[in-house]
C-alpha positions as CSV (number, residue, x, y, z in Angstrom):
1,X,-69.5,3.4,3.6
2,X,-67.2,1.3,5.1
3,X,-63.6,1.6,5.2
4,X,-60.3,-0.3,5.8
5,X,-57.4,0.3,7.2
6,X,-54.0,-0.5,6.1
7,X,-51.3,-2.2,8.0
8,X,-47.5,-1.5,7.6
9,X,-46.6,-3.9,10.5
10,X,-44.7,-6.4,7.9
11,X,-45.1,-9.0,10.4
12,X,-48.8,-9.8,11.4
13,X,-49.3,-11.4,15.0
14,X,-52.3,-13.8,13.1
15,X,-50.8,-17.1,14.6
16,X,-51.2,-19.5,11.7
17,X,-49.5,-17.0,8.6
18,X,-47.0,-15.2,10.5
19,X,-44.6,-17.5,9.8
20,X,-45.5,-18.0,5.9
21,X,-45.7,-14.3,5.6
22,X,-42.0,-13.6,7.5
23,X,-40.4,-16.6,5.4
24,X,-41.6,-14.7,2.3
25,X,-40.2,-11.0,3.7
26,X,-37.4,-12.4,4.7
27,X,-36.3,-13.8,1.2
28,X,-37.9,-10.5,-0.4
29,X,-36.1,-7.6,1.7
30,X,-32.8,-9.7,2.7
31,X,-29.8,-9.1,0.8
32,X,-28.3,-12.7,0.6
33,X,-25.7,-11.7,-1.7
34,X,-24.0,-8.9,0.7
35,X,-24.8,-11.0,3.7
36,X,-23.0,-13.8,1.6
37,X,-20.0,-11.4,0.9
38,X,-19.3,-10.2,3.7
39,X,-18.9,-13.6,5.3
40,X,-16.4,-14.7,2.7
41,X,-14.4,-11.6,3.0
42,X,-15.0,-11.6,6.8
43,X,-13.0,-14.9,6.8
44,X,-10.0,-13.2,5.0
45,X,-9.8,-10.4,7.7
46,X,-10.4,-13.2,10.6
47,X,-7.1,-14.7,9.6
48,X,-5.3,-11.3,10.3
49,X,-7.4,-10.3,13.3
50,X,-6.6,-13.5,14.8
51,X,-3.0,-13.4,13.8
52,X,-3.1,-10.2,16.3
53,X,-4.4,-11.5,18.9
54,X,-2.2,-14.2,19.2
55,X,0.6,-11.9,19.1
56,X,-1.1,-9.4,21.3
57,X,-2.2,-11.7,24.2
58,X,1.2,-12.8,24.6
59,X,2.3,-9.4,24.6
60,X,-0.2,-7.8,26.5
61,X,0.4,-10.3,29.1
62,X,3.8,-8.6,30.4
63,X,3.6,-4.9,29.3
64,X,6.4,-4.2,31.7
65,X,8.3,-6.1,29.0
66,X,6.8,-4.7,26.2
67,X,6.9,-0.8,27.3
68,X,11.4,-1.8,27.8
69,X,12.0,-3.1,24.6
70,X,9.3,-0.6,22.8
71,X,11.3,2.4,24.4
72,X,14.7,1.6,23.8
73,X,16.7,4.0,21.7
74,X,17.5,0.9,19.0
75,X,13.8,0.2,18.3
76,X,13.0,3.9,17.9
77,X,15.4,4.8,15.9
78,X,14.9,1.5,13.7
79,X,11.7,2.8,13.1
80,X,12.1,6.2,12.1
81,X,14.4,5.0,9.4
82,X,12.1,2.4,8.1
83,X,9.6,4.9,7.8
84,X,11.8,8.0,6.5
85,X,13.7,5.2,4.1
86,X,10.3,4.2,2.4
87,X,9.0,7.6,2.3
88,X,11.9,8.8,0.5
89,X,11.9,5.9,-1.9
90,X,8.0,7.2,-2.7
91,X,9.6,10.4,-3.3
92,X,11.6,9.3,-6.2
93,X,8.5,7.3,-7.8
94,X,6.8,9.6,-7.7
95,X,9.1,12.4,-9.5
96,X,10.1,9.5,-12.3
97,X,7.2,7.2,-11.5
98,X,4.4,10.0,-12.5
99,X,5.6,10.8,-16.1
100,X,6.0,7.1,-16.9
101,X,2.7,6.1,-15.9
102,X,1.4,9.0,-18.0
103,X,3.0,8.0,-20.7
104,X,2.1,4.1,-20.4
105,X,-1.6,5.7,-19.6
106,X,-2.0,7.8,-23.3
107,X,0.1,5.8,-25.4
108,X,-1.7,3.2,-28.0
109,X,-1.1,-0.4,-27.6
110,X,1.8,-1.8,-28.8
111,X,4.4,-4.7,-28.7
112,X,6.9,-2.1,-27.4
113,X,4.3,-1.4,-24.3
114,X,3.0,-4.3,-23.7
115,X,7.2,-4.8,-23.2
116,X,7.5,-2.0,-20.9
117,X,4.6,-2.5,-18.7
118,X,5.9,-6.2,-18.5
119,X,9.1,-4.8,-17.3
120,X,7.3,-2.2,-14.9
121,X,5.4,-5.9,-13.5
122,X,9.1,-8.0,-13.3
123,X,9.5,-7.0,-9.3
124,X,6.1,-7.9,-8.5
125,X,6.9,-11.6,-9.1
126,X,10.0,-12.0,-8.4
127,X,11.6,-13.6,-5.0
128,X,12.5,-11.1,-2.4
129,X,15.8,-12.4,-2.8
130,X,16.2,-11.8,-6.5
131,X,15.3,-8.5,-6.1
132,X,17.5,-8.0,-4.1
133,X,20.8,-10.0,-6.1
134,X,19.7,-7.4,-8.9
135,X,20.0,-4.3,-6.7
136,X,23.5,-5.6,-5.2
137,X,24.7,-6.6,-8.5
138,X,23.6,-2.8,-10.1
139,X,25.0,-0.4,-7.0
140,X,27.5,-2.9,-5.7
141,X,31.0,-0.6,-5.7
142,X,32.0,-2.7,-8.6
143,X,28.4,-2.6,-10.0
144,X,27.3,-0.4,-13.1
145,X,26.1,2.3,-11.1
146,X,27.5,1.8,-8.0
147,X,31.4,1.6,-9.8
148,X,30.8,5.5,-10.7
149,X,28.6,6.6,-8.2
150,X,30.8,5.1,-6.0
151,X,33.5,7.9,-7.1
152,X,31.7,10.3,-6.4
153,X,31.6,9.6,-2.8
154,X,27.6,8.0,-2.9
155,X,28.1,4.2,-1.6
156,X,25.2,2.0,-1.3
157,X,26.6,-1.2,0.3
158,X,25.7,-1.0,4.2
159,X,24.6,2.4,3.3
160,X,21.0,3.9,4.0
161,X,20.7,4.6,-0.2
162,X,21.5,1.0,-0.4
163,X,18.3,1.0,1.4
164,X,16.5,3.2,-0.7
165,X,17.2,1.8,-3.9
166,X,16.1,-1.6,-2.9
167,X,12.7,-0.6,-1.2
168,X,12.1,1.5,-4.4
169,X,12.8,-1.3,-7.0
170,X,9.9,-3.7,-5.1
171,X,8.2,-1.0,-4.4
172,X,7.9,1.0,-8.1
173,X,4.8,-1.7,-10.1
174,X,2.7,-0.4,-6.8
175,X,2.8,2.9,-7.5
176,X,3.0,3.3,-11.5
177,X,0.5,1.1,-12.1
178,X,-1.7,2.9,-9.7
179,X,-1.2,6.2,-11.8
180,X,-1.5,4.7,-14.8
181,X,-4.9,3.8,-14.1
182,X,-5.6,6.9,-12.7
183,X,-4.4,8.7,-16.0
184,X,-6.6,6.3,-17.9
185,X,-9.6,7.3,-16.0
186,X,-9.4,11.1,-17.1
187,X,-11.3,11.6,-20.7
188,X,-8.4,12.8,-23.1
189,X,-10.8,15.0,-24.4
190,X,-10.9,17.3,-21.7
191,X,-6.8,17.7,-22.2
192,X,-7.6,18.4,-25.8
193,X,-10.0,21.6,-24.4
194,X,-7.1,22.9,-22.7
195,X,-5.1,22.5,-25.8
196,X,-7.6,24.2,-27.6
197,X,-7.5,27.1,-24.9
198,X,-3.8,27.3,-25.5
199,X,-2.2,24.8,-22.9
200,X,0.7,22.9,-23.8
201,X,0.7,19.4,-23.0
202,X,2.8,20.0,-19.6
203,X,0.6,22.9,-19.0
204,X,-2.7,20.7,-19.9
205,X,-0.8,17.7,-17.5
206,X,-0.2,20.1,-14.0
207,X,-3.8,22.0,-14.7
208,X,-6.2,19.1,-16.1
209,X,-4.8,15.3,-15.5
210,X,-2.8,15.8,-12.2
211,X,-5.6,16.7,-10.4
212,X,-8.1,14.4,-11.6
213,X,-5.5,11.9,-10.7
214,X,-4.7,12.9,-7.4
215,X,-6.7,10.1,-5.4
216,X,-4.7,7.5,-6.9
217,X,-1.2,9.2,-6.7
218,X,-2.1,9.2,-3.0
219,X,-3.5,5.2,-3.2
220,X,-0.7,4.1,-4.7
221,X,2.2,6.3,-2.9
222,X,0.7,4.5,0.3
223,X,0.6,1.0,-1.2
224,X,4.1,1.6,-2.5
225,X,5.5,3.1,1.0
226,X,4.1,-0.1,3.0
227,X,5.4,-2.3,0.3
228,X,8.9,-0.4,0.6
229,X,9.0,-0.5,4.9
230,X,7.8,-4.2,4.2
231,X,10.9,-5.3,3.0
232,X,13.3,-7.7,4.0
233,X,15.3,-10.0,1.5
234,X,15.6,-7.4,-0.9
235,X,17.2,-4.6,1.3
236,X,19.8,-6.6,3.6
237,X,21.0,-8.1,0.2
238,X,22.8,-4.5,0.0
239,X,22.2,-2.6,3.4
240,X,22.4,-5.3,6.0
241,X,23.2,-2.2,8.0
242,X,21.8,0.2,9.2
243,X,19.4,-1.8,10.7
244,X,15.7,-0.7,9.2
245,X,13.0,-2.7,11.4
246,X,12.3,-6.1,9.5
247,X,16.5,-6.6,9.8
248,X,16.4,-5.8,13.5
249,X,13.3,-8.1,14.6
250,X,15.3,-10.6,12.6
251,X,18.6,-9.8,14.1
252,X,16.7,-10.2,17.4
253,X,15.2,-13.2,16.7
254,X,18.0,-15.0,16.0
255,X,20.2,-13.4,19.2
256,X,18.0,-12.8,22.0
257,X,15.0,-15.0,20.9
258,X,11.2,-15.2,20.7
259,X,10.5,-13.1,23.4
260,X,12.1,-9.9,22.4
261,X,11.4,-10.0,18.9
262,X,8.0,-10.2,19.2
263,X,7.6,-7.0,21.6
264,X,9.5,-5.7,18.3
265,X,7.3,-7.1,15.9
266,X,3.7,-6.0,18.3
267,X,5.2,-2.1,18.6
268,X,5.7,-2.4,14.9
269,X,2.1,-3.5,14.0
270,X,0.8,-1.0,16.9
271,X,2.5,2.0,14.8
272,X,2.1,0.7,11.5
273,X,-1.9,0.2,12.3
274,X,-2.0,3.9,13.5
275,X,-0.2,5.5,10.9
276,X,-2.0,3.5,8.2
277,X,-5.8,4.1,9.5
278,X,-4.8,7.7,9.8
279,X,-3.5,8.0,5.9
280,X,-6.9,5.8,4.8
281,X,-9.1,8.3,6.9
282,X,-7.3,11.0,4.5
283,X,-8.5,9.7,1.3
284,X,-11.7,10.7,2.3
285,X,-11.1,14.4,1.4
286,X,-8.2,13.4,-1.4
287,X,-9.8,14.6,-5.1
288,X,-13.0,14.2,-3.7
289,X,-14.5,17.3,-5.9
290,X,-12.4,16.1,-9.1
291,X,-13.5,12.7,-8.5
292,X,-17.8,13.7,-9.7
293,X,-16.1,14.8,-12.9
């Protein structure tokens, strides 16, 4: 009885079909459509890699130069309270942030929410510098918070909760409407077992929806905090002083020109690249039980 042996090797060495057969293997097996993809969204991150390295090769050229101005107490210190300004800014979205998204996330559609999620959206489009007319105008000393808050010895003009207040007005849409969606992902019903089990709603809230919702109050508290050190227009509006980093490379720029502001600007993108991978290699183990439910 004879017998035949099958070949796996995809790509037969027969000389006159090898080519037919690899043209049809090719367009069977090949994924065109991620291979399309990712050259699309490859030129998207091109534009900021090469961004860098423009910046870094003129940089990396004198590092004598770079390692001064990086080390200075003014660029240190400028950085620390960028960082500790926006991070305290997340702090207070997230305490009043969290229950308005919740609400926004199990109310029904309506007129009046379709009005307050509008709202919630205003500093998302407007110019930096609008923002940051509105914050002056609010907590300005003869503003409608900043008139009484004023009096009781909290100033926000040059003031580092001038600062605050601005990077959490442009900041705020980020994070709420990264909750909300979160909230909105978790099945009411399962609130509505814990209800049944005796949970109030808070209790049902801190025990049941928090937790599911935990990857995205960590998302969008990131998104919101490099939104919040990002800004420029809408913080010197108010704070001009003390200098957080975007006012200072400007300050620079316009006093002691090109070359010291960008060693600013390249330590800045150094640290803000570190920090940033580190807090997106953390998501990996943020909710990641909760999330199979």
């Amino acid at each position: 009885m004879k017998t035949e042996t099958l070949s796996t090797d995809p790509f037969p060495a027969d000389g006159e079909t090898n080519a037919i057969r690899w043209h049809r293997y090719r367009e069977r097996y090949v994924d065109w459509c991620t291979i399309g993809f990712c050259i699309l969204g490859g030129l998207l991150v091109g534009i900021t890699v090469l961004a860098i390295a423009n910046i870094a090769s003129a940089e990396l050229a004198d590092p004598a130069h770079l390692i001064e101005v990086a080390a200075t107490s003014e660029v240190v210190h400028s950085i620390l309270l960028t960082f500790g300004a926006g991070a305290s800014a997340v702090l207070l979205l997230i305490l009043f942030g969290t229950p308005l998204a919740y609400v926004l996330a199990r109310s029904r559609p309506s007129r009046f929410k379709g009005v307050v999620e509008s709202i919630v959206d205003i500093p998302l489009i407007l110019p930096h510098t609008v923002a940051g007319l509105l914050v002056y105008l609010l907590f300005m000393r003869r503003g409608w918070l900043g008139a009484p808050l004023s009096e009781i010895g909290l100033a926000f003009e040059d003031a580092l909760p001038g600062t605050i207040v601005a990077m959490l007005f442009v900041a705020s849409p980020f994070y709420v409407n990264s909750m909300r969606e979160g909230f909105e992902k978790v099945p009411v019903h399962l609130e509505n077992v814990a209800r049944t089990l005796g949970a109030g709603t808070f209790t049902a809230f801190r025990t049941v929806t928090l937790p599911l919702s935990l990857r995205h109050m960590y998302s969008g508290a990131i998104l919101a905090w490099g939104r919040a050190i990002g800004e420029f227009a809408g913080v010197i509006m108010i704070a001009y002083y003390p200098f957080i980093i975007s006012t200072l490379i400007y300050y620079s720029f316009t006093t002691d020109g090109i070359h010291t502001s960008r060693s600013i600007a390249f330590t800045v993108i150094l640290v803000s690249f570190g920090v940033f991978y580190l807090l997106r290699r953390m998501t990996r183990f943020m909710g990641r039980y909760d999330d199979r439910v």
